[in-house]
Each structure stands twice: as C-alpha cells, then as structure tokens.
C-alpha positions as CSV (number, residue, x, y, z in Angstrom):
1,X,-63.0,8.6,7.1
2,X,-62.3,5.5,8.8
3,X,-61.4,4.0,5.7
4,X,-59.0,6.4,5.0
5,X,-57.2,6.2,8.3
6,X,-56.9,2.3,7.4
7,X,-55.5,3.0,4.2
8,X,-53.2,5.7,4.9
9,X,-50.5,3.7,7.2
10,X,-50.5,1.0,4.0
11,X,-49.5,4.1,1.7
12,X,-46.4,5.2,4.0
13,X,-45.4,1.9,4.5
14,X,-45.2,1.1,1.2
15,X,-42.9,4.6,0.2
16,X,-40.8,4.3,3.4
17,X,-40.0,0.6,2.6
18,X,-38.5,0.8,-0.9
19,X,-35.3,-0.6,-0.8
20,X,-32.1,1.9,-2.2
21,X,-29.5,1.0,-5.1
22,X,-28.1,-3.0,-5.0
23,X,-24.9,-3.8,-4.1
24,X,-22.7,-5.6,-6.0
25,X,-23.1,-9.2,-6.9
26,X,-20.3,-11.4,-5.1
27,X,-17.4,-12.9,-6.2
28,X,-19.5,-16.1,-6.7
29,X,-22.2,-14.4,-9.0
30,X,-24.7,-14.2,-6.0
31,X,-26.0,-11.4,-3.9
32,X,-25.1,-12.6,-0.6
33,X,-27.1,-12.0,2.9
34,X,-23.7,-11.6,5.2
35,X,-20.6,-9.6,4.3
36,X,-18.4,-10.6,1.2
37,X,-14.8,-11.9,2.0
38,X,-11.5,-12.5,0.5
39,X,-9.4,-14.0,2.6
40,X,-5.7,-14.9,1.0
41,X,-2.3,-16.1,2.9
42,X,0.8,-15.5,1.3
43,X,4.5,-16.5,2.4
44,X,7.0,-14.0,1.5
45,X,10.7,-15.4,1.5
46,X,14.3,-14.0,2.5
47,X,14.9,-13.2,-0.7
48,X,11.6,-11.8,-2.8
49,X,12.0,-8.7,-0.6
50,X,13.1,-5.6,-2.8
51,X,15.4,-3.3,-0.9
52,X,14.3,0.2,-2.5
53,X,15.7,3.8,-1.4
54,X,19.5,3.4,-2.5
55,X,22.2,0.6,-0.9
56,X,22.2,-1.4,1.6
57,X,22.7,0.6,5.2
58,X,22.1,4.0,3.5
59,X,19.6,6.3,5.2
60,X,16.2,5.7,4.7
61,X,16.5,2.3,3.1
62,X,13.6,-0.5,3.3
63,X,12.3,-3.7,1.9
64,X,8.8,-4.1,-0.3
65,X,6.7,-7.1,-1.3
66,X,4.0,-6.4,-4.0
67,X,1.7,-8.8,-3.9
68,X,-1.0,-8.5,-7.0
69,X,-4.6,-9.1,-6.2
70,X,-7.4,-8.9,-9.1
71,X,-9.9,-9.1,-6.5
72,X,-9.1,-5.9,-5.2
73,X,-10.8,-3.7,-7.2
74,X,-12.2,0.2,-6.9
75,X,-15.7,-0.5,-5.3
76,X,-13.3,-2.3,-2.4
77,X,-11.5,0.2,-2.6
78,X,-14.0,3.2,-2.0
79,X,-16.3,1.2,0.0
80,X,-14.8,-2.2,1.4
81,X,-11.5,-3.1,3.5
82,X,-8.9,-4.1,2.9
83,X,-6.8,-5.6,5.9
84,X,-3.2,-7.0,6.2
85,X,-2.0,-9.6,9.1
86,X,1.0,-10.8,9.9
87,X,1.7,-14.4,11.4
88,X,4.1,-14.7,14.3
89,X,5.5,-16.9,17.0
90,X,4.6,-15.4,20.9
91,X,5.5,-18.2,23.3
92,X,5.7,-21.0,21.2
93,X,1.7,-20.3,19.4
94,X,1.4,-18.9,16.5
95,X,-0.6,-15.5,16.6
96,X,-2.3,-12.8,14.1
97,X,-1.1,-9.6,14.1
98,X,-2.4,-6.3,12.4
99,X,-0.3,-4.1,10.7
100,X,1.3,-1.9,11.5
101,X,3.7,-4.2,13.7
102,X,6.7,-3.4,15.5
103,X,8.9,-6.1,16.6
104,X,11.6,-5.1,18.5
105,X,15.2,-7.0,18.7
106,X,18.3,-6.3,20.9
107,X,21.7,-7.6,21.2
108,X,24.9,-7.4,23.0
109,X,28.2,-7.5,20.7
110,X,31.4,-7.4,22.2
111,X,30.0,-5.8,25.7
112,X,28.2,-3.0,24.0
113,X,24.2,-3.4,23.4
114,X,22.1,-2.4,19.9
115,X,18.8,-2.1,20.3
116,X,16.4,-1.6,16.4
117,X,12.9,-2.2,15.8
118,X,11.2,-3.9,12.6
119,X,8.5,-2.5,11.3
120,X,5.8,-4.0,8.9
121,X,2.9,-1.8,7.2
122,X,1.2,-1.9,4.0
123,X,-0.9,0.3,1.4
124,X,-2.9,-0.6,-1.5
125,X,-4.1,0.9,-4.9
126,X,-6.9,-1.1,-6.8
127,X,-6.8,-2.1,-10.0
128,X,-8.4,0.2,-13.1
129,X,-8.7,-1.6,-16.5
130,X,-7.1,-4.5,-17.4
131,X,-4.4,-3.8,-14.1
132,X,-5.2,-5.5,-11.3
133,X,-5.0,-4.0,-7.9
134,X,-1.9,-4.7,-5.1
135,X,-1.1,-4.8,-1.6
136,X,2.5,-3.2,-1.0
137,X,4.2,-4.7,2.5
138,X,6.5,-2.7,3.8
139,X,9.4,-3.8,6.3
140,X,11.6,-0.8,7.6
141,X,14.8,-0.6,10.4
142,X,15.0,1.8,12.8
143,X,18.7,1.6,12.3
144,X,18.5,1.0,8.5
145,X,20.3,-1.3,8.8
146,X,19.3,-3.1,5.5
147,X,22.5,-5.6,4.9
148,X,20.7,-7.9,6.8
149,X,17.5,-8.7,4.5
150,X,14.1,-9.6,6.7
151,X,13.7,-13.4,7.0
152,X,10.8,-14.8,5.4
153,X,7.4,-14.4,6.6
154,X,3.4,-15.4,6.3
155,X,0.6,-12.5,6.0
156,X,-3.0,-12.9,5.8
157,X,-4.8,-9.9,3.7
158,X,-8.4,-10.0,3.8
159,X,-10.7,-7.7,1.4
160,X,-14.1,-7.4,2.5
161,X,-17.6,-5.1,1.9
C-alpha cells in the first residue's frame, strides 16, 4: 500500500505536466524562451500620403500610408500584436506616442482664430498566400481641411506574440 501511495503522485505528475501544442518557430528558425518581436521604423514624407475620399477640402477627406509588411502574417494576426507609434517633438525630446494620436493646432488669421485637430490611427489585414500583410496609417482633419497635405513623419510598428 505504501508503495502505491509513492507511486501514485509520480503518475499525476507525469499526466498533469505534458506540455500543450508548440508555438511557432521564430523569425530566426528557433523556438525562442521570451516573446518574438518585430520592431520596424518607417519615415513617411509630405508627399507619399494618398489623399482618398474625393478633393482636397471636400467632406470626409483624409490621407493613407500603406506600408507592406511580409512579417505580418495570420498567426500575428489571430494571436500576436500588432502596435503602431508615432515619433514626435514635446519640448524639444523626442517622444513615442501610440496611436491613436491627436495633435491639436490653432491659429489666428486676420483677428479671427481656427482651431483643428490631426489625427493619426491605423489598421492592419495580414497577408494570405503569396500577399503579404500591411499596416494602413491614417491621418484625418477635423476641419478636412486636406489642401494642406500632413508634413512628413516617423512611426515605429512593432509585431509581436
């Protein structure tokens, strides 16, 4: 009996410890101990931003970047992150921000003062086949004031599991 009670906490331990399904192998071809990251920055000029919705100043006009990523694939996509930061200047240093982010402007023109926000987002779709996945930035006016295209500007988009 004895023996048995010995015995038996070796037999649970040994069905309670089996490990589930593996993940998938890194980007590097190893299994990795910590979590897998893909950290890119990308600088997006004046003039690679797409206006989309119609003219310039028409209602409900924005700008878009695409920015293609074969990394991004549809396990990150159902069980990673993907994350999107934007790079500005608060004070003279240079700071991360997450998207969304609203940066708000004001002026004064001939007495009279304007007041707009920019905003920045972002969505992503992975890639299926041979197509590779994308981050879509998004810049929009609260005035729509899209004449004026946005300047150009640094994100950071990190995919990780």
């Amino acid at each position: 009996m004895r023996k048995f009670l010995l015995l038996l906490p070796v037999v649970i331990m040994l069905f309670v410890s089996c490990e589930g399904p593996a993940g998938r192998d890194g980007f590097d071809g190893r299994d990795g101990e910590s979590v897998f990251r893909y950290v890119e920055t990308f600088t997006v000029g004046t003039n690679e931003w797409e206006l989309v919705e119609g003219r310039p100043d028409d209602f409900g006009t924005y700008f878009r970047k695409e920015i293609v990523l074969s990394e991004l694939d549809k396990f990150i996509y159902d069980e990673g992150h993907v994350l999107c930061y934007i790079f500005d200047r608060v004070e003279g240093f240079e700071v991360q921000s997450n998207l969304p982010y609203i940066k708000p402007y004001g002026e004064i023109v001939n007495g009279r003062e304007y007041f707009w926000n920019e905003t920045f987002s972002y969505d992503f779709v992975p890639g299926e086949g041979s197509k590779s996945g994308s981050v879509m930035i998004y810049v929009k006016y609260s005035d729509f004031m899209t004449s004026i295209r946005p300047g150009t500007w640094k994100f950071r988009i990190v995919l990780n599991y």
